[in-house]
C-alpha positions in Angstrom: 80.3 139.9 119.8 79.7 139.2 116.3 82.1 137.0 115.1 83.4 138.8 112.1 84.3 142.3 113.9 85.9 139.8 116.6 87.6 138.5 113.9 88.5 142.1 112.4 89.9 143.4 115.7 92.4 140.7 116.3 93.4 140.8 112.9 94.4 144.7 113.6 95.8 143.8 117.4 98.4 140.7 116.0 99.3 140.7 112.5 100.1 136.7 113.5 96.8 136.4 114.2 95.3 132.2 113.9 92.2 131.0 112.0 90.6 129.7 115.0 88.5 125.7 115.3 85.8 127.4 117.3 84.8 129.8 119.6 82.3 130.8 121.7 81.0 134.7 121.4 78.4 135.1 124.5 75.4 136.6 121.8 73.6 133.5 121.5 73.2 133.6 125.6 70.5 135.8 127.2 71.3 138.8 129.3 71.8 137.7 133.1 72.9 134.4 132.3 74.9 132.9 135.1 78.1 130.4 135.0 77.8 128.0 137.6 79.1 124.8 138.6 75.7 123.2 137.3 75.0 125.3 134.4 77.7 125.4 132.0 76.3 126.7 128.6 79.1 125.8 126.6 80.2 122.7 128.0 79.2 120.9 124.9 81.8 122.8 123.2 84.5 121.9 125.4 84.7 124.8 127.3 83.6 125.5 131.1 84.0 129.0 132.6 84.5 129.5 136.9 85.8 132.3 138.8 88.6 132.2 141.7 87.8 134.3 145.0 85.5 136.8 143.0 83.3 137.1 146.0 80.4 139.5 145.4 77.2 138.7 144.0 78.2 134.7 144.5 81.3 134.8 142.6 79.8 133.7 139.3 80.5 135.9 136.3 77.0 136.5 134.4 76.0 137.9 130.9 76.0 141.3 130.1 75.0 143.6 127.3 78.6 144.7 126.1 79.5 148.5 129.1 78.5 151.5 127.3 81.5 152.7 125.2 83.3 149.4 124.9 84.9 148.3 121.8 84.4 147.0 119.8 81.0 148.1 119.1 78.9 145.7 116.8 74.8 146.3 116.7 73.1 145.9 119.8 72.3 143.3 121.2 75.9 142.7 121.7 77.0 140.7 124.9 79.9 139.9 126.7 80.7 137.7 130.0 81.1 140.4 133.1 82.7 140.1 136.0 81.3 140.0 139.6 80.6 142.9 140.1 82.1 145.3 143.7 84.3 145.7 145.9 86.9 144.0 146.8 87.2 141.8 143.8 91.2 142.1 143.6 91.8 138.5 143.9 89.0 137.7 141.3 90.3 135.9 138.5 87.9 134.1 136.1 89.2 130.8 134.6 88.4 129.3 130.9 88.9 126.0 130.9 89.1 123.7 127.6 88.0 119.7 127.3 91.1 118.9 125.5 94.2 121.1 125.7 94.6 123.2 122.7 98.1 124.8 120.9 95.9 128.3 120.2 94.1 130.5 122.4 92.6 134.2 121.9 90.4 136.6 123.8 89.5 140.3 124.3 89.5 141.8 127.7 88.2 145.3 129.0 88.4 146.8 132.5 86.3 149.4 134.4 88.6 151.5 136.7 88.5 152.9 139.7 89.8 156.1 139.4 92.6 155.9 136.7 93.6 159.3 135.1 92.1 159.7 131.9 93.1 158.3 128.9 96.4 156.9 130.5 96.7 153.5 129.9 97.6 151.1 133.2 98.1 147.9 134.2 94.9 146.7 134.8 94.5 142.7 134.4 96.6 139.9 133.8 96.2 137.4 131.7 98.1 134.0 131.8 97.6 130.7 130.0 98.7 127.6 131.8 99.8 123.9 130.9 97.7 120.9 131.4 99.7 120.0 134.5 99.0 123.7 136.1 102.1 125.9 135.7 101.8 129.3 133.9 102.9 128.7 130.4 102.7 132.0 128.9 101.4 135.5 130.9 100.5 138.9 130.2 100.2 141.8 131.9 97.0 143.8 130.2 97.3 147.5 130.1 93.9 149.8 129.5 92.4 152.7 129.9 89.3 154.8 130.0 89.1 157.1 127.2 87.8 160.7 127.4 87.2 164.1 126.0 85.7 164.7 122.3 84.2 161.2 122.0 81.2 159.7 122.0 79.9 157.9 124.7 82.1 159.6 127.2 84.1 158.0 128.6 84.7 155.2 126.8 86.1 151.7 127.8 89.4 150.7 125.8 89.1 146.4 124.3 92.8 144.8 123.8 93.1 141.3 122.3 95.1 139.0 123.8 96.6 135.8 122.4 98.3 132.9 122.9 100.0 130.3 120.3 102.2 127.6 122.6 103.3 126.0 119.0 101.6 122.7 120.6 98.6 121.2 122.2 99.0 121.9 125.8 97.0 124.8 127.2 94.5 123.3 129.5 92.9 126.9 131.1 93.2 130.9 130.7 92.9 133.1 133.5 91.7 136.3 133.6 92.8 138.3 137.0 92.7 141.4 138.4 96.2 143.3 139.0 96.5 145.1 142.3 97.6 148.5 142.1 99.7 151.1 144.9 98.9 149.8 148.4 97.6 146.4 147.5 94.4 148.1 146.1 92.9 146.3 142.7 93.2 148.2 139.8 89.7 148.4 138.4 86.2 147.1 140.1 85.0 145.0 137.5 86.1 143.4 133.8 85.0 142.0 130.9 85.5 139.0 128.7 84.0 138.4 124.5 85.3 136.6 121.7 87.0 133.5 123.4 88.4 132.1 120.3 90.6 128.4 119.9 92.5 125.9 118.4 94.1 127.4 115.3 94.6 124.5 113.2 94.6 125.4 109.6 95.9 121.9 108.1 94.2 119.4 107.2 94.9 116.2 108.6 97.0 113.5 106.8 95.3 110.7 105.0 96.3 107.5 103.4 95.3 104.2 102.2 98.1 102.0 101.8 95.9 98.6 101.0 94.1 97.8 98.7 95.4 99.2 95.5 93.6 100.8 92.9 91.4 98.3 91.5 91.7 95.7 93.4 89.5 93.1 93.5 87.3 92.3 97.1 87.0 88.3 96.7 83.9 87.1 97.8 83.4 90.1 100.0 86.1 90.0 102.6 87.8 93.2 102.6 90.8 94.3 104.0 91.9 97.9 104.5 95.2 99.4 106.2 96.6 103.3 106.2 97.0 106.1 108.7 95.3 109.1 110.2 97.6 111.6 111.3 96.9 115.2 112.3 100.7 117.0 113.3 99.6 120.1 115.2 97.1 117.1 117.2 94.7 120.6 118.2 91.4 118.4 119.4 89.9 115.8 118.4 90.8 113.4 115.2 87.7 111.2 113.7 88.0 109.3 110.8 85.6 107.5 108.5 85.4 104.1 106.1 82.7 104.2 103.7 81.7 102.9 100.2 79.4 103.8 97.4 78.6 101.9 94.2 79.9 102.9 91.4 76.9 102.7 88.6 78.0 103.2 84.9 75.2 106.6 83.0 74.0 107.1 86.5 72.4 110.6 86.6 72.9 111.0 90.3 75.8 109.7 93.0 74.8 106.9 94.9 75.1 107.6 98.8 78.1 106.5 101.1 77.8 103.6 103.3 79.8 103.7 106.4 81.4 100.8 107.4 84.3 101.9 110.0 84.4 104.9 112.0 87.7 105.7 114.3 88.8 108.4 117.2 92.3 109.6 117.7 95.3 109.7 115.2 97.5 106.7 114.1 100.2 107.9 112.2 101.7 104.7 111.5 100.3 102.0 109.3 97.3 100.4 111.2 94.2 98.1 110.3 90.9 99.9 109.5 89.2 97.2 108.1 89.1 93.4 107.9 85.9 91.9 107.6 83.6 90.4 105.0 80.8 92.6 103.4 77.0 91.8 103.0 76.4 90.8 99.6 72.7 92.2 100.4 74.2 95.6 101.7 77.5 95.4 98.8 76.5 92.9 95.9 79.4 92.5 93.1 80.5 95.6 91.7 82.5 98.1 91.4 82.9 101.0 94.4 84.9 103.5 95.6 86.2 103.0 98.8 87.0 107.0 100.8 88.8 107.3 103.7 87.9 110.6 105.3 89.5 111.9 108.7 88.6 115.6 109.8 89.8 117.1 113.0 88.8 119.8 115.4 88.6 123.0 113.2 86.4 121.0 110.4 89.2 121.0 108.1 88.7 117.3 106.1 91.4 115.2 103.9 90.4 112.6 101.8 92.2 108.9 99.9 89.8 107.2 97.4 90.5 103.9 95.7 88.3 102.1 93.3 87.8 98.5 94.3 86.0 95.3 92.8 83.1 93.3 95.0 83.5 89.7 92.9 81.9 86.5 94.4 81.0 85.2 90.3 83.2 82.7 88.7 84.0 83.9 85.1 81.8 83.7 82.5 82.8 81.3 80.1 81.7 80.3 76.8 83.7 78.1 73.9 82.1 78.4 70.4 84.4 76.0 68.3 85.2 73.3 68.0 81.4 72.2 68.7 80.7 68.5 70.7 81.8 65.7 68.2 83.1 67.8 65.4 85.5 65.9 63.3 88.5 68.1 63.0 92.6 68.2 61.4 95.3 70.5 60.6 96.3 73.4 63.5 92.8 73.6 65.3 92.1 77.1 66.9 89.6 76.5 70.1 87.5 79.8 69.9 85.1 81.5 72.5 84.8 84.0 75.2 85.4 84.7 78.6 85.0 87.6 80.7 84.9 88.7 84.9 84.8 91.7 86.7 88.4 91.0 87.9 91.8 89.5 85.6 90.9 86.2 84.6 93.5 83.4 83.2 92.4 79.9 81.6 94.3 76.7 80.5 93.0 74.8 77.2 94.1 71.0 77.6 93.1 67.4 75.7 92.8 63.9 76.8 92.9 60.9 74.6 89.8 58.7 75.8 90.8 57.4 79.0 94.1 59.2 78.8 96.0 62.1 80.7 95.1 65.6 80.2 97.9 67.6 77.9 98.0 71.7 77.8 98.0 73.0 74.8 97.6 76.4 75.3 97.1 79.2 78.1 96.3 83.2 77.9 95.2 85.7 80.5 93.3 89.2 80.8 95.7 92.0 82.8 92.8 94.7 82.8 89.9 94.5 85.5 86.8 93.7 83.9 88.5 93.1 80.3 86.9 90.6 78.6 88.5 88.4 75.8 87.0 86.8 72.5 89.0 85.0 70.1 91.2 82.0 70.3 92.2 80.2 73.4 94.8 78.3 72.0 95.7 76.4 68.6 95.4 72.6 69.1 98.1 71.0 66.5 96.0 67.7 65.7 98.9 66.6 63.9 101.0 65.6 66.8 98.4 63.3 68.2 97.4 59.9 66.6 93.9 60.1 64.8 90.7 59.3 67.4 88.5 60.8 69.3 89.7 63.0 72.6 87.9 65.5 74.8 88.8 69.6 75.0 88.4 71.0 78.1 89.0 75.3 79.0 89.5 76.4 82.0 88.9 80.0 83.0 89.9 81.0 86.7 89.7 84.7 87.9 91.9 86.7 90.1 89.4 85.8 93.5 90.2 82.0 92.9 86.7 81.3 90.9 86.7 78.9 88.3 84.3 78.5 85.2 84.8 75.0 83.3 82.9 74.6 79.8 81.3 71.1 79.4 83.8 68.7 77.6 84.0 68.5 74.6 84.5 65.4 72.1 86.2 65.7 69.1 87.1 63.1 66.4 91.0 63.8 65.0 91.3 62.7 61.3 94.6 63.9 59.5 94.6 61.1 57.2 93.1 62.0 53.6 90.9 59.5 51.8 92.0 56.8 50.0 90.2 57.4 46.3 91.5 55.2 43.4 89.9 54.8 40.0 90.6 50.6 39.0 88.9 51.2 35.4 89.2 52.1 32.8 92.9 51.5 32.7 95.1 54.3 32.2 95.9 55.0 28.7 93.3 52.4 27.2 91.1 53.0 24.3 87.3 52.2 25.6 84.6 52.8 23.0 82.8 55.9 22.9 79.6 54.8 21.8 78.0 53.1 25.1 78.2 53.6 28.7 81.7 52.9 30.6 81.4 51.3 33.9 84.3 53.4 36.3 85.0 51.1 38.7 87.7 51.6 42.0 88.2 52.4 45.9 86.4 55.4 47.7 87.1 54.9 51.6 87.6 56.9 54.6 86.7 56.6 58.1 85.3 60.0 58.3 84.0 60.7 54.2 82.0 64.0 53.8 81.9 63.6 49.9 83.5 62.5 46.2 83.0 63.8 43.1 83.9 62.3 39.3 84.5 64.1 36.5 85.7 63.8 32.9 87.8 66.1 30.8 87.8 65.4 26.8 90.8 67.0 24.8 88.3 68.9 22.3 86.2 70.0 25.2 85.5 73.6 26.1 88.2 75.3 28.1 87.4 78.6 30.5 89.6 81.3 28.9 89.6 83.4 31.8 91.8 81.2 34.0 93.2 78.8 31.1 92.3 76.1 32.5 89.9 73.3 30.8 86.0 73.1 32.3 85.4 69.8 34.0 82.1 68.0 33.6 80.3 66.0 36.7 79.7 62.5 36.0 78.7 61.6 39.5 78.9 62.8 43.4 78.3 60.6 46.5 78.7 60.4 50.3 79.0 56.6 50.7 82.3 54.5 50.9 82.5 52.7 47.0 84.8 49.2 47.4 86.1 47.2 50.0 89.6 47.8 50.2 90.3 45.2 53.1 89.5 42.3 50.6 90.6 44.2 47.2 87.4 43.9 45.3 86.5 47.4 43.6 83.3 48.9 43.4 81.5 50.9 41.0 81.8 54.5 41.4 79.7 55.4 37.8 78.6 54.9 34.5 80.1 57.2 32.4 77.6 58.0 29.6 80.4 58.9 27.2 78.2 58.7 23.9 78.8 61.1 21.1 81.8 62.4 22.7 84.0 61.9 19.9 87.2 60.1 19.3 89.5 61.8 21.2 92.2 61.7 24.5 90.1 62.0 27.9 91.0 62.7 31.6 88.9 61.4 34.6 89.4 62.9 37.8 88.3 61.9 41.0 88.0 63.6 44.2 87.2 62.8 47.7 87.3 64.7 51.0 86.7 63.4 54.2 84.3 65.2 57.3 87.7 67.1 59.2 86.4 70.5 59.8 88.0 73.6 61.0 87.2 76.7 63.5 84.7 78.8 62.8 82.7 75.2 62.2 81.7 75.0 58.9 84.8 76.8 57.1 86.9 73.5 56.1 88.0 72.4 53.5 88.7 68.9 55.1 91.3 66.7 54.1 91.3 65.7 50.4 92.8 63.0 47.6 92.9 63.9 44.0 93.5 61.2 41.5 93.5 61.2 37.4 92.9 58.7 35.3 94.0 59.1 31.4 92.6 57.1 28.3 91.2 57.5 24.9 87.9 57.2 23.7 87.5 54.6 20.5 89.1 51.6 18.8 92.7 51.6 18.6 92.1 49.8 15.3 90.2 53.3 13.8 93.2 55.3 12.7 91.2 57.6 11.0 88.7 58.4 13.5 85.5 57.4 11.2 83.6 55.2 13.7 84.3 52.1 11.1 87.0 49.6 11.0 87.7 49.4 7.2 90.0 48.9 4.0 90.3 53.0 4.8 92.0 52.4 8.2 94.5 50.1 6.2 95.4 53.0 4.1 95.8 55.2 6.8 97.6 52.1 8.3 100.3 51.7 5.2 100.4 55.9 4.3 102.2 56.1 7.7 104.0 52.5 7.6 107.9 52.8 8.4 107.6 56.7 8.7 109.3 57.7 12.1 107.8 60.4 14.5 109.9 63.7 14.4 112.8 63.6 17.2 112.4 65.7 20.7 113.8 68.8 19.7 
């Protein structure tokens, strides 16, 4: 029968009715269709029908369109297995066996009777479900009846549903059998069979994936998975599947599943489903989600899903600063960037030439795929001795794979030049009406520059800040002197014509090549040093450019007069 009115009717017989796994419903078979021992239609469903001591026609039960009358009554063509078919037939019983044993089993049953007074139900078939090992687990006696009067056909054969629930796995076989009535005589001369329904499992099974963890990473491909496939009502068979697809970042479609394990039967204790490595053809590195799927006899499917990480790449390492043979002082960040599809940790160490390696410095990612950018670590150049040494960064992921950046050489300088102006003396008068040679010491190991520059008390002065404007005698990049045998040098002629009589500064500045990180944003290390005289003769007191009888006036107007006390 169709299975929907099947399904209706023993709904209405058994308010307890069970969603069956399957059953088999006799409509897809031709009329005339025999069960024998070699033709078995639904063997491939787990299910063989026979009969016991049914002797006419052969003893095989056979498909029939559904007796005239018979409920339930779906469109024609509806079929239903029949009986053999005579008489005697009272010790025919017709056996449903199952593949596996299953905890639910349902069924509708009709009988034909002999000569049973109308419309009075009577016992006309029994109907038993039995363990695997053979005894009678459950078994009921079937009352029916053949309906007549005002009805339509007349008479009409009377359908029950019968069921069984054993609450676990273990009916192996129904039997259908004909109950003999007053002296021995069977009740009816033939019955009828439809809507074998089973399993009644309407839970999924239980799935779980204990290893790996959410994001975990797969190193180099060698993947290990454990967790359990359990199914508690066990109704039929348990599979279970392993499978991966990529997981691509603004795909438009899902990638397929690739199976890599497939398993049969239940483990409901922590078991091995994987261990192996993965193609890097078939799995390159990546990202993927990992599903374990199990599904048991009724269809019904549970899922686990974890995201995992393919990784067979060392990191990808890059250090921008300090660049190869960059001079460098003062608390040094080491800049660059690193980044892997997994956590990644890294070391930043120096070495004197020829000397040990020294941390300075560590960090690590804690996100998958994080990358960092920024500083590694802060070298303090102070607390090693000026010379050149190597950098080295180390990045390592969470798979073992290292990344080393080439070495890098770096010159330490924290000493400041040496810059000293030797002449003009310091509070001299020099005259301002020629060109001054400044003479003195400019040396460093590593000089990037020097600058010399005059300041003249009547000189313009830069209102906005207060302080006085400086004007550029000279600049240079070379050493000036030679401080290991004392002799100074010339640093500049200092054109210092028409400048007046008047107080002067000189400063000079030097700053050696020490660089910071980013390269290029300094300032190195630098000396300052100031030099104070006066421009003219000392014998000019009143500033005319002439020594004269008027500079003795000035001389005796201010003889034996004291300067005013400090106040």
């Amino acid at each position: 029968m169709f299975r929907a009115i099947a399904a209706a009717l023993c709904l209405a017989a058994a308010a307890s009715a069970q969603t069956p796994c399957s059953g088999v419903y006799f409509d897809d078979l031709a009329p005339n269709t025999l069960f024998t021992a070699t033709n078995q239609p639904y063997a491939s469903r787990g299910v063989t029908i026979t009969t016991n001591g049914c002797q006419p026609f052969g003893g095989n039960p056979s498909v029939v369109a559904s007796p005239s009358g018979a409920l339930p009554n779906p469109p024609s063509p509806p079929h239903c297995l029949a009986s053999p078919f005579g008489d005697p037939i009272g010790d025919c019983c017709v056996i449903i066996r199952f593949s596996t044993p299953q905890r639910f089993v349902r069924l509708q049953v009709a009988s034909d009777f002999w000569n049973p007074p109308a419309n009075t139900p009577a016992p006309a078939l029994t109907v038993a479900a039995h363990h695997a090992s053979g005894p009678v687990l459950i078994s009921n006696t079937v009352s029916l009846a053949k309906l007549s009067g005002a009805i339509v056909p007349n008479p009409k054969l009377m359908w029950d549903t019968v069921q069984f629930d054993a609450g676990n796995c273990i009916i192996s076989e129904v039997r259908v059998c004909v109950v003999r009535g007053a002296g021995g005589l069977p009740m009816t001369q033939a019955f009828y069979i439809d809507s074998i329904e089973w399993g009644s499992d309407t839970t999924p099974p239980q799935v779980a994936l204990f290893f790996p963890a959410e994001k975990t990473c797969v190193c180099d491909g060698n993947l290990f998975v454990s967790g359990r496939l359990c199914d508690p009502e066990d109704c039929g068979p348990l599979t279970g599947t392993l499978a991966l697809r990529p997981i691509v970042s603004g795909a438009t479609t899902t990638p397929p599943y690739t199976t890599i394990a497939t398993f049969t039967g239940q483990f409901c204790t922590t078991s091995v489903l994987f261990n192996g490595s993965l193609s890097p053809t078939t799995f390159p590195d990546g990202e993927y989600l990992l599903r374990f799927t199990g599904t048991n006899a009724c269809g019904l499917t549970a899922t686990d899903d974890r995201v995992i990480i393919i990784d067979r790449t060392p990191p990808a390492l890059q250090v921008t600063c300090p660049t190869v043979n960059q001079i460098v002082c003062g608390n040094l960040p080491v800049l660059g960037t690193v980044s892997d599809r997994c956590t990644v940790s890294w070391t930043v160490e120096i070495a004197a030439s020829g000397g040990p390696w020294v941390q300075v410095g560590s960090g690590a990612t804690t996100t998958p795929g994080a990358s960092f950018s920024g500083a590694f670590a802060t070298i303090p150049t102070a607390s090693f001795p000026n010379g050149n040494y190597q950098v080295r960064v180390i990045a390592t992921d969470s798979c073992g794979h290292t990344s080393s950046h080439p070495l890098l050489r770096i010159i330490i300088d924290n000493t400041p030049p040496h810059a000293r102006i030797t002449s003009p003396l310091s509070c001299n008068y020099i005259c301002e009406s020629r060109q001054t040679q400044v003479m003195g010491f400019i040396a460093d190991a590593n000089l990037r520059s020097w600058r010399l520059e005059y300041r003249m008390c009547n000189g313009p002065f830069n209102t906005s800040s207060g302080a006085a404007v400086w004007t550029t005698i000279a600049t240079g990049t070379n050493p000036v002197g030679n401080l290991g045998t004392g002799v100074p040098g010339l640093i500049a002629l200092w054109d210092n014509c028409n400048l007046g009589r008047c107080p002067y500064i000189l400063r000079l500045t030097a700053e050696d090549g020490c660089d910071r990180c980013p390269a290029g944003s300094g300032p190195g290390n630098i000396t300052v040093t100031y030099q104070c005289g006066n421009l003219g003769h000392p014998s000019d007191l009143n500033g005319d450019g002439a020594i004269d009888f008027n500079d003795f006036l000035a001389f005796l107007n201010f003889f034996n007069v004291p300067c005013p006390p400090c106040p």
